[in-house]
Backbone bond lengths (Angstrom), bond angles and torsions (degrees), N, CA, C in turn:
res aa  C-N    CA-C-N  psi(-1)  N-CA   C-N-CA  omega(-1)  CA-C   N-CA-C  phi
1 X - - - 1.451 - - 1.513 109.34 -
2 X 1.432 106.77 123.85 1.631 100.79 169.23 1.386 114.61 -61.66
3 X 1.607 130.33 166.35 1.213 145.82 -178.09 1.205 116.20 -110.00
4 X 1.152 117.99 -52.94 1.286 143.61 172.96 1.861 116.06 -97.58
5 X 1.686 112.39 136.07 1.246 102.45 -177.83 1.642 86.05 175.83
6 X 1.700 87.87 128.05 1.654 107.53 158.49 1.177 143.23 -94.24
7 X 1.131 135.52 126.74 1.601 138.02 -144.60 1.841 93.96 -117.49
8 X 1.044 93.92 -153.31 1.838 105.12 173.49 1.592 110.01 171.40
9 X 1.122 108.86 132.91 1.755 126.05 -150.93 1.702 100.75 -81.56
10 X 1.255 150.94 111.65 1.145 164.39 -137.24 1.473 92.63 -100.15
11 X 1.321 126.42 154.67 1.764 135.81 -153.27 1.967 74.70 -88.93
12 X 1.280 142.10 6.19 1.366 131.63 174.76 1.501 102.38 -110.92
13 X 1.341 132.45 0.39 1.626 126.98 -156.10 1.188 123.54 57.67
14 X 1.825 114.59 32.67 1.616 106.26 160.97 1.278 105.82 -120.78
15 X 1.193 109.99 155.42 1.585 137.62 -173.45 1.413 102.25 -110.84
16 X 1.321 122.61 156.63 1.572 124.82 152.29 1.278 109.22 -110.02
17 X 1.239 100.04 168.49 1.650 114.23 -167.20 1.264 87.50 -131.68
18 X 1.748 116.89 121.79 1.297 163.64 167.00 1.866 88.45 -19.25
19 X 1.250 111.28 134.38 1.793 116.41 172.15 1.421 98.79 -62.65
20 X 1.363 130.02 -50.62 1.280 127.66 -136.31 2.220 94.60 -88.19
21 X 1.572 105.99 -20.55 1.268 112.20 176.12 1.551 105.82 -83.29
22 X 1.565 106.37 -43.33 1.533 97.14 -177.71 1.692 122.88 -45.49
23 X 1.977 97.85 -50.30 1.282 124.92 169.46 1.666 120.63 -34.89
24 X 0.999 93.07 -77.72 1.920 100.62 168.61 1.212 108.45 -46.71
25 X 1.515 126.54 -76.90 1.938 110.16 -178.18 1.849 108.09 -60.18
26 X 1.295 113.66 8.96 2.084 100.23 175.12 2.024 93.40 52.84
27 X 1.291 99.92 58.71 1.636 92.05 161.94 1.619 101.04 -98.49
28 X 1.130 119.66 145.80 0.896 132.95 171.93 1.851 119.89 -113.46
29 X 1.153 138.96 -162.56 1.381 151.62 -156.92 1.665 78.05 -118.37
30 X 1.328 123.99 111.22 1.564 141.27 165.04 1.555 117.63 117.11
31 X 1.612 106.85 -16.71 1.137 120.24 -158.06 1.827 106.20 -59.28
32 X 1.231 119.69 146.19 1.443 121.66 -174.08 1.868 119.85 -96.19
33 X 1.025 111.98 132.92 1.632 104.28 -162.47 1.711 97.05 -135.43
34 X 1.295 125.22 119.92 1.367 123.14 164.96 1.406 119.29 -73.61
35 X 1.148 128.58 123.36 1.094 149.45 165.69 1.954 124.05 -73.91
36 X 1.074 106.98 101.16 1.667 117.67 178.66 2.058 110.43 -118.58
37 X 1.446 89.91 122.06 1.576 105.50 172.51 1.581 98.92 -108.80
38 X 1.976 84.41 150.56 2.078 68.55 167.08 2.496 61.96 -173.99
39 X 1.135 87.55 106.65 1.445 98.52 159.90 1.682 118.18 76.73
40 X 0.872 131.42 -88.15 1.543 133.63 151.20 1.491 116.09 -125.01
41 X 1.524 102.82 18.17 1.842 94.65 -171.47 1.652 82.52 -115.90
42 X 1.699 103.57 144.84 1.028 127.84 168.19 1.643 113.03 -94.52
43 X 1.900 154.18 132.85 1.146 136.73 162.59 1.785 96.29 -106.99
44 X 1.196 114.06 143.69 1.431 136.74 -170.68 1.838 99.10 -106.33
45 X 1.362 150.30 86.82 1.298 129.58 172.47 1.246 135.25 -77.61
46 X 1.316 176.23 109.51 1.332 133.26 -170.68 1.711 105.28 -98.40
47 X 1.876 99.24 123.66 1.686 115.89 -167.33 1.828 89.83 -95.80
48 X 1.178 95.08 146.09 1.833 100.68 138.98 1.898 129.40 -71.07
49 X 1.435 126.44 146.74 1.355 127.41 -177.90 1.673 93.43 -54.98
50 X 1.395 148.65 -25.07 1.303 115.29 -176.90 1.393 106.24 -96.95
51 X 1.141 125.21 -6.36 1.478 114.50 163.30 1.576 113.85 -90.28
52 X 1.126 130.66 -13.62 1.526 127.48 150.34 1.622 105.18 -66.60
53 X 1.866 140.39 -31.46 0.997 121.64 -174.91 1.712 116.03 -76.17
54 X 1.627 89.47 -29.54 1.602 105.20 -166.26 1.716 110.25 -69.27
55 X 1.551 102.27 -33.76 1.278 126.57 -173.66 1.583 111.73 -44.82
56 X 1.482 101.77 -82.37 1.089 117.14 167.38 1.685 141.75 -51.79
57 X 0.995 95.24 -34.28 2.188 110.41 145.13 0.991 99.86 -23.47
58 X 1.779 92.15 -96.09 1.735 118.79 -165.33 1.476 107.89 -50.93
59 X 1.347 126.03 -22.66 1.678 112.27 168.39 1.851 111.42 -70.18
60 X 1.249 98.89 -42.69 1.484 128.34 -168.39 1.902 118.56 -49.62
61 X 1.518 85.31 -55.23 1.774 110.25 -151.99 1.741 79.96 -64.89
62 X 1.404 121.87 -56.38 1.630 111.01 -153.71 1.604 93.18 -75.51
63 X 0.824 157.29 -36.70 1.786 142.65 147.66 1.292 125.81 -26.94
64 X 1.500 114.19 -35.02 1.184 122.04 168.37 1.675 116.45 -92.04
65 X 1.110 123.65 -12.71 0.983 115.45 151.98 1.787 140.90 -66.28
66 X 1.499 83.73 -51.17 1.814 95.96 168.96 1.559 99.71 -79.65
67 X 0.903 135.64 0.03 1.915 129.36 176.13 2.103 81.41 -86.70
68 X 0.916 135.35 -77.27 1.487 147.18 -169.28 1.522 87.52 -34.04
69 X 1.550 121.97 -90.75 1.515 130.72 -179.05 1.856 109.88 -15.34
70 X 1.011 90.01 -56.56 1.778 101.37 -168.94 1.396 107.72 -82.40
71 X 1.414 138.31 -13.78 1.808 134.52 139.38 1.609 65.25 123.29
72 X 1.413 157.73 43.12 1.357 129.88 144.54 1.582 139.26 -78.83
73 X 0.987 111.26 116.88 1.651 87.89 161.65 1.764 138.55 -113.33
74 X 1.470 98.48 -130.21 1.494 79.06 178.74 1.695 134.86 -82.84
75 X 1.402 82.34 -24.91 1.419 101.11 161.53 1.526 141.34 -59.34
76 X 1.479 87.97 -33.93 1.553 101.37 169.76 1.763 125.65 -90.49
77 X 1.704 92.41 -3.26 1.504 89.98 179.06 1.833 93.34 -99.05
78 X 1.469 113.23 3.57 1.413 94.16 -173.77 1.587 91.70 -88.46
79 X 1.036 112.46 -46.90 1.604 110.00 177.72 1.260 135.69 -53.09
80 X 1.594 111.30 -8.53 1.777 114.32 170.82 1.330 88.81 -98.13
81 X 1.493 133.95 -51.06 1.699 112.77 172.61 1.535 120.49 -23.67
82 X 1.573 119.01 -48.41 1.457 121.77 -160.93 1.483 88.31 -92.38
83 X 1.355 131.79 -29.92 1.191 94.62 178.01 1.771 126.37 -85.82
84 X 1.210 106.55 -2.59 1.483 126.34 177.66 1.671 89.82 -70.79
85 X 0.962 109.75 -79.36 1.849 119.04 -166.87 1.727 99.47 -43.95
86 X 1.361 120.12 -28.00 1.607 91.14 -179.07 1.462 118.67 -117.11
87 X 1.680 104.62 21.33 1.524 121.46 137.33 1.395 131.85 -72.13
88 X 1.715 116.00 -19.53 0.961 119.01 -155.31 1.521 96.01 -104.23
């Protein structure tokens, strides 16, 4: 398995991942990969679909809790989105 390997970011923001890397982790065409930034380093993981389901819950559920606490719903979280986006 290579260690090292340079890619190049597509005018859409996709990259490929090296055959011989795909090969070794068995990625396949659907396969799920978490994505972590933190400065100029990119981490690449490869997750299973119930740790992408479980993942996102457990990020999810305590947002939805304090959204409930604080009288929000869905409507009102669509409306701080739009008003975020036309501050931004």
């Amino acid at each position: 398995m290579s260690e090292i390997d340079v890619v190049t970011v597509s005018s859409r923001g996709q990259v490929s991942i090296p055959a011989d890397v795909r090969r070794d982790l068995e990625l396949e065409e659907g396969a799920k990969l978490l994505v972590v930034s933190k400065g100029d380093n990119i981490l690449l993981k490869k997750v299973d679909e119930s740790f992408v389901e479980k993942s996102l819950e457990d990020v999810l559920k305590p947002m939805w809790e304090e959204a409930e606490k604080a009288g929000l719903g869905e409507d009102d979280a669509e409306e701080l989105i739009d008003e975020h986006r036309q501050e931004s």
